[in-house]
KEFI-858456 format. One line per 3 residues: number of its first residue (from 1); their letters; for each residue x negated, y negated, z of C-alpha. Coordinates in steps of 0.25 Angstrom, whole numbers. Layout:
<atoms>
NUM	a	X Y Z ~ ... $
</atoms>
This chain:
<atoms>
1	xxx	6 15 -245 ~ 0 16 -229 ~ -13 8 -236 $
4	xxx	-2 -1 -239 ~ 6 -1 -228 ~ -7 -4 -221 $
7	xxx	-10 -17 -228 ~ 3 -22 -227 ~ -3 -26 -214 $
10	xxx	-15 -34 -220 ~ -6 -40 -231 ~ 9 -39 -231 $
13	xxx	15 -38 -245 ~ 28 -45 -251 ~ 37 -36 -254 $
16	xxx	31 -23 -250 ~ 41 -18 -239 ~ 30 -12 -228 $
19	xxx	42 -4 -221 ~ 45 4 -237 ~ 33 4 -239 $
22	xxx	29 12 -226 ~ 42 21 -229 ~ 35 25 -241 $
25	xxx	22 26 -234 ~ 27 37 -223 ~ 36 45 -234 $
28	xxx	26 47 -244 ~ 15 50 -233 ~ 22 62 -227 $
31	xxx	33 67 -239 ~ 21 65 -247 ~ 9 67 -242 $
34	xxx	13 76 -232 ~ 26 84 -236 ~ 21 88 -250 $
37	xxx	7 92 -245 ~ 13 102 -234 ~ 24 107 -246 $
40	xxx	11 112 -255 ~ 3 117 -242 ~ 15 123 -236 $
43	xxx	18 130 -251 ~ 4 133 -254 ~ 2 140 -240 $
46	xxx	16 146 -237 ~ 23 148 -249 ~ 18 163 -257 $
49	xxx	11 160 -271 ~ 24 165 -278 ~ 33 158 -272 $
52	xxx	25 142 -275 ~ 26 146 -290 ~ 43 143 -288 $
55	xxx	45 130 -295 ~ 54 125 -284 ~ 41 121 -276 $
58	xxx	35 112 -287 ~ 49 105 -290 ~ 53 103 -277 $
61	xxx	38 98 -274 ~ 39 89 -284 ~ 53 84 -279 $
64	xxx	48 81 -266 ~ 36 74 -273 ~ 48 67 -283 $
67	xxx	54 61 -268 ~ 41 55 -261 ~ 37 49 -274 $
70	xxx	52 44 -273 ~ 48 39 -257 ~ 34 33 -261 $
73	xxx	42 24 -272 ~ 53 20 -265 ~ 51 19 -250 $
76	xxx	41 7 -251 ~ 51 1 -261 ~ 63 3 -255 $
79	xxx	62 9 -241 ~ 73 16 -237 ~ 82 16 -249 $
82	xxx	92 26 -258 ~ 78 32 -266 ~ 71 33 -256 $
85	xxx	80 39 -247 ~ 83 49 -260 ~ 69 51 -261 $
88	xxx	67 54 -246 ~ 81 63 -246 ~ 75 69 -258 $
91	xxx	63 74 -250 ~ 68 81 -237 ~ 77 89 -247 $
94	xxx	64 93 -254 ~ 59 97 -240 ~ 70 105 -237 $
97	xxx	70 113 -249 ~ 55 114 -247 ~ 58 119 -233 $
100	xxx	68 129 -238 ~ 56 135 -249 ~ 44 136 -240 $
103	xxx	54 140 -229 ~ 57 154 -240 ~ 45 153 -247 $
106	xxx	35 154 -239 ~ 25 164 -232 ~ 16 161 -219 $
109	xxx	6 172 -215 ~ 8 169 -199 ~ 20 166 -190 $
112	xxx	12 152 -185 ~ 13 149 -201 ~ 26 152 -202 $
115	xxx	31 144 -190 ~ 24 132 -192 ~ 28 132 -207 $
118	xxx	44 133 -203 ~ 43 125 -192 ~ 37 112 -201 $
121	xxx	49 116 -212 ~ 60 114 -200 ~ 53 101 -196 $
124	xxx	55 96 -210 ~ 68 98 -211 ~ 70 95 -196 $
127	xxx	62 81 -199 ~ 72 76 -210 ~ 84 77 -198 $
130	xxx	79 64 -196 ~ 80 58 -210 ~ 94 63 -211 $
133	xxx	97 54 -198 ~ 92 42 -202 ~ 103 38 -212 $
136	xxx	113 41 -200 ~ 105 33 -191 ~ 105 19 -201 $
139	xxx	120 21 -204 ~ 123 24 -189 ~ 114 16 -180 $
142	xxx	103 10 -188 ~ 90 9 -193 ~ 87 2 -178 $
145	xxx	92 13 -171 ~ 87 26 -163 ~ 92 36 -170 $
148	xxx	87 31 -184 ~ 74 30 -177 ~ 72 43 -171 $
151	xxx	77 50 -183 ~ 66 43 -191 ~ 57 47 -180 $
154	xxx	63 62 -181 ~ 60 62 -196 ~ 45 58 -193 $
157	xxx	43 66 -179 ~ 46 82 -186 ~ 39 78 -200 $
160	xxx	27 73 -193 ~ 26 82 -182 ~ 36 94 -186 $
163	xxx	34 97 -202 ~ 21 91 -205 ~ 14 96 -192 $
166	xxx	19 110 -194 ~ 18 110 -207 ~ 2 108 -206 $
169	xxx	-1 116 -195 ~ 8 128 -203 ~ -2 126 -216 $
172	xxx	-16 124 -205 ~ -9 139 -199 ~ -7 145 -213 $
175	xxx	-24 138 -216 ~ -30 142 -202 ~ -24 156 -205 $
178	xxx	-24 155 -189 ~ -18 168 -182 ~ -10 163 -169 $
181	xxx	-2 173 -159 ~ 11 170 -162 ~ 13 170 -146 $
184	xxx	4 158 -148 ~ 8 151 -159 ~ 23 152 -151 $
187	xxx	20 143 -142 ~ 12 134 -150 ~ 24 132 -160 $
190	xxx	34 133 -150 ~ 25 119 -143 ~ 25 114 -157 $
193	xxx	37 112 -159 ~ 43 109 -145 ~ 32 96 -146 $
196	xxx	37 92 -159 ~ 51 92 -155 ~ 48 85 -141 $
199	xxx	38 73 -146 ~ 49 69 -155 ~ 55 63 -143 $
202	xxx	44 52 -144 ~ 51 46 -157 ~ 64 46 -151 $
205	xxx	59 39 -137 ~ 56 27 -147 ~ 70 26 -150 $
208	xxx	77 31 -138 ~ 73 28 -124 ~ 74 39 -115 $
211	xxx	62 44 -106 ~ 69 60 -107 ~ 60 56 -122 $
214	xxx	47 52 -118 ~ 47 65 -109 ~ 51 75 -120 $
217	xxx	40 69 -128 ~ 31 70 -118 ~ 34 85 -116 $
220	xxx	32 87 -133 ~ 18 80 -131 ~ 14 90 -121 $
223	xxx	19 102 -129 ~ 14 95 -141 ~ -1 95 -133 $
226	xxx	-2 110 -128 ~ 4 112 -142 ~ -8 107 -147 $
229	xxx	-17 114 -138 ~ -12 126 -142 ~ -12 124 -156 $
232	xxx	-28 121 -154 ~ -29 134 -147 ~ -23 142 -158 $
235	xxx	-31 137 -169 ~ -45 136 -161 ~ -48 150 -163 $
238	xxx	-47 150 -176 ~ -52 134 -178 ~ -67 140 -181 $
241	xxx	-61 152 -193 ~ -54 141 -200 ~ -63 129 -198 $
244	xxx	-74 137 -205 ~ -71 138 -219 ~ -66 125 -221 $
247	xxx	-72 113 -228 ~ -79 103 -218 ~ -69 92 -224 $
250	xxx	-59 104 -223 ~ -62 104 -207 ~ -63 90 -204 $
253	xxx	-49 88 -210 ~ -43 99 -203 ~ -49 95 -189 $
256	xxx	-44 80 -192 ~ -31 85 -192 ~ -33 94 -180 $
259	xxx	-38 82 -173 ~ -27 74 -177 ~ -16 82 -173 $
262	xxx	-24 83 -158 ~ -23 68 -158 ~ -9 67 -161 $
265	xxx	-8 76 -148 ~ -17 67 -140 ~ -11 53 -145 $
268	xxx	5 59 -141 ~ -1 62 -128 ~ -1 47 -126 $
271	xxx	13 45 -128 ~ 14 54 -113 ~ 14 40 -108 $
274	xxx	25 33 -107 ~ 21 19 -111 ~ 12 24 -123 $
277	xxx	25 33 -129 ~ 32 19 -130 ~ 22 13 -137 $
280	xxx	18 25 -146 ~ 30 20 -156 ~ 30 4 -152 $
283	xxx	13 3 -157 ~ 14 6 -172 ~ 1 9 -174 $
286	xxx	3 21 -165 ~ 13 25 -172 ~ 6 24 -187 $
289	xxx	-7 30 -180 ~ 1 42 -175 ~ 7 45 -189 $
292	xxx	-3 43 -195 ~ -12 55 -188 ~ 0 64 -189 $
295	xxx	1 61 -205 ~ -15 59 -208 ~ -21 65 -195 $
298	xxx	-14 77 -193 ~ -6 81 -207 ~ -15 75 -217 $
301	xxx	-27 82 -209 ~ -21 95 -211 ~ -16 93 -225 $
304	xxx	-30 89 -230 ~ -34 101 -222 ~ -28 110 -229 $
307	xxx	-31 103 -243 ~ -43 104 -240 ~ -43 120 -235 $
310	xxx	-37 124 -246 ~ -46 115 -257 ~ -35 107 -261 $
313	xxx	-44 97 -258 ~ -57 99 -260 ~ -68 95 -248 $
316	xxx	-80 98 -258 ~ -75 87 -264 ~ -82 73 -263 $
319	xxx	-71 65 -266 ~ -58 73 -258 ~ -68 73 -246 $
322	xxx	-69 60 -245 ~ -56 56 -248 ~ -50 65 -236 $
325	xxx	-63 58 -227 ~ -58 46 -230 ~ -45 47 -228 $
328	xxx	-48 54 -214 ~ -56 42 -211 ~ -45 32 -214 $
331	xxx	-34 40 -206 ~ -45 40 -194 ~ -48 24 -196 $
334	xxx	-34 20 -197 ~ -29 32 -183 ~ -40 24 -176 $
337	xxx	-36 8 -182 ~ -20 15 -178 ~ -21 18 -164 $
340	xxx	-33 7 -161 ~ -23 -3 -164 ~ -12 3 -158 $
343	xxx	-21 5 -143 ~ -23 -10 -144 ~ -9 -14 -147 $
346	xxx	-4 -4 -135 ~ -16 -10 -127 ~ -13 -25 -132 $
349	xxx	-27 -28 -135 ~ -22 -33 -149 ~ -24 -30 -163 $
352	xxx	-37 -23 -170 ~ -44 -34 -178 ~ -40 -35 -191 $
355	xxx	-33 -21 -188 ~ -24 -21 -200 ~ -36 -23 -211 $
358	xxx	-44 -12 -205 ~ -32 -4 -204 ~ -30 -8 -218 $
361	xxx	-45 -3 -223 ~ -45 10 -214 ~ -31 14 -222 $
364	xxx	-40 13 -235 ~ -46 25 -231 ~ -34 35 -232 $
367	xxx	-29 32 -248 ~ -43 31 -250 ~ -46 44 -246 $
370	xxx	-33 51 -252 ~ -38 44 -266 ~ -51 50 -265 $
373	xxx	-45 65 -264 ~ -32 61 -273 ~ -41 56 -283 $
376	xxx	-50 66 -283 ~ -40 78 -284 ~ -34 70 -296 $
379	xxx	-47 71 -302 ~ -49 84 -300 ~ -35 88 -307 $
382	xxx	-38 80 -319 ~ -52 85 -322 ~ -48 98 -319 $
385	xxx	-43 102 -333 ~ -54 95 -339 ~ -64 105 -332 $
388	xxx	-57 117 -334 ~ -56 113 -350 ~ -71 111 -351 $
391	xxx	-74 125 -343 ~ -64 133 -353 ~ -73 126 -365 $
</atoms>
């Protein structure tokens, strides 16, 4: 669908909505994708053997999976309409059971687990105070207005930055077996989720001007950098004991999304000044770019990090290695086609020749790459049987 989304540039269809079909996009990419990756991780990792056996985790699973199917159908046909709404609705009351299980089910080894772990469940359900507003905000003021806005923003702010940011960094604690002072971890956490808190204040300024705003967001950017600092310190003792191990493709990925997650530091220290805060919304290319290395850069990164730790995919493999290679690669051509583009519309230099075609070709690179490993583990699955059968003969 983002392949799509992108050619919709290049060559707009008849009767393809692009606005439905972006809808379907972004709710399949992070209910899909991301959600039902960190429900297995955070059950594999956190919920005692036992305890996964209960039904109730494969059901509910497979309702959640029942909903975004639901959104994956319906929001490009419809947009906002009765069954995707129903779907949608559907999910966040999957969450909050899954919150209420792994909240009561599960088993971390270290207090920095533990913390990280509850913390991502309350920004979940904290996240979906926005959704609950937006029907509110229509009947009330309007799809135009502020507060419809910011509760959008809200919704998007602590999935991005509250659940699926503390959610990662609860399963790279529970996979780096890193032993932290709690004195330490205190003021790490405590940092963490002031500046998540505070930067939200970014989205709102876009919908409501006042400077008090641009300053409280200021303040999070800077808790949010010695955050960062000291999350670097933390783990750099122990970067060499559970770097070593690792595949090499298993490295690569994890410092790829390391690195990302320092760039997203660097690029909201930008927004400090004034006049490039009110253009980090209006230049839409930022705007995508920035997502983009949140969802690909940062999150992907650390998912396909674990994946491959844990031999869910397998870096020995040919085919699995070159799909996530490939896919890395697009994701770093099309960051750098983002933000090119974006410096020259904020510098008035123009457009990028043919920037929409390249834009188009660099894109090829990510559905391309997830083919490669999808396909592959589809093979493996279905030969599987057949070499078992032949080794019992």
């Amino acid at each position: 669908m983002g392949l799509f989304l992108r050619w919709m540039y290049i060559a707009p269809i008849s009767g393809v909505n692009f606005q439905y079909l972006m809808h379907g996009h972004s709710h399949v990419a992070m209910l899909g994708w991301v959600y039902l990756m960190l429900y297995c991780l955070i059950i594999h990792f956190f919920v005692p053997k036992e305890k996964q056996q209960k039904p109730i985790y494969n059901r509910l699973f497979w309702v959640t999976e029942m909903a975004v199917v639901g959104m994956m159908i319906d929001f490009p046909a419809q947009g906002y309409a009765f069954a995707s709404i129903v779907f949608s609705t559907l999910h966040i009351f999957c969450s909050y059971y899954f919150c209420y299980l792994i909240w009561k089910d599960a088993k971390t080894n270290t207090y920095p687990e533990k913390r990280m772990l509850h913390t991502s469940l309350f920004f979940l359900i904290f996240s979906t105070l926005g959704v609950w507003c937006l029907g509110p905000a229509v009947g009330l003021m309007g799809k135009s207005s502020p507060f419809y806005q910011i509760a959008i923003q809200f919704f998007l702010h602590f999935q991005f930055n509250g659940w699926f940011l503390f959610a990662v960094l609860a399963l790279f604690f529970k996979q780096s077996k890193i032993k932290i002072e709690e004195k330490k971890f205190h003021l790490f956490y405590n940092l963490f989720v002031t500046a998540t808190v505070l930067t939200f204040a970014l989205p709102v300024s876009w919908s409501i001007t006042n400077p008090i705003f641009y300053w409280i967001n200021n303040a999070g950017i800077i808790i949010q950098l010695l955050c960062f600092v000291l999350f670097a310190k933390l783990i750099r003792p122990h970067y060499k004991v559970f770097f070593a191990p690792l595949p090499p493709l298993a490295k690569t990925v994890y410092r790829f999304a390391l690195c990302s997650f320092a760039l997203k530091v660097i690029i909201q220290l930008i927004v400090l000044v004034p006049e490039l805060a009110q253009v980090s919304h209006e230049i839409r290319n930022f705007v995508i770019g920035y997502i983009h290395l949140m969802m690909l850069g940062i999150i992907t990164g650390f998912l396909f990090g674990f994946a491959l730790q844990n031999d869910y995919l397998n870096s020995q493999n040919n085919i699995q290695k070159w799909g996530v290679k490939i896919f890395l690669s697009g994701f770093v051509a099309t960051e750098i086609l983002l933000f090119l583009q974006g410096t020259w519309l904020f510098l008035r230099i123009g457009s990028i020749p043919n920037y929409y075609q390249v834009l188009f070709l660099a894109s090829i690179f990510l559905p391309l790459g997830l083919l490669f490993v999808i396909s592959n583990l589809f093979y493996k699955e279905k030969i599987k049987p057949l070499i078992v059968q032949n080794y019992s003969n």
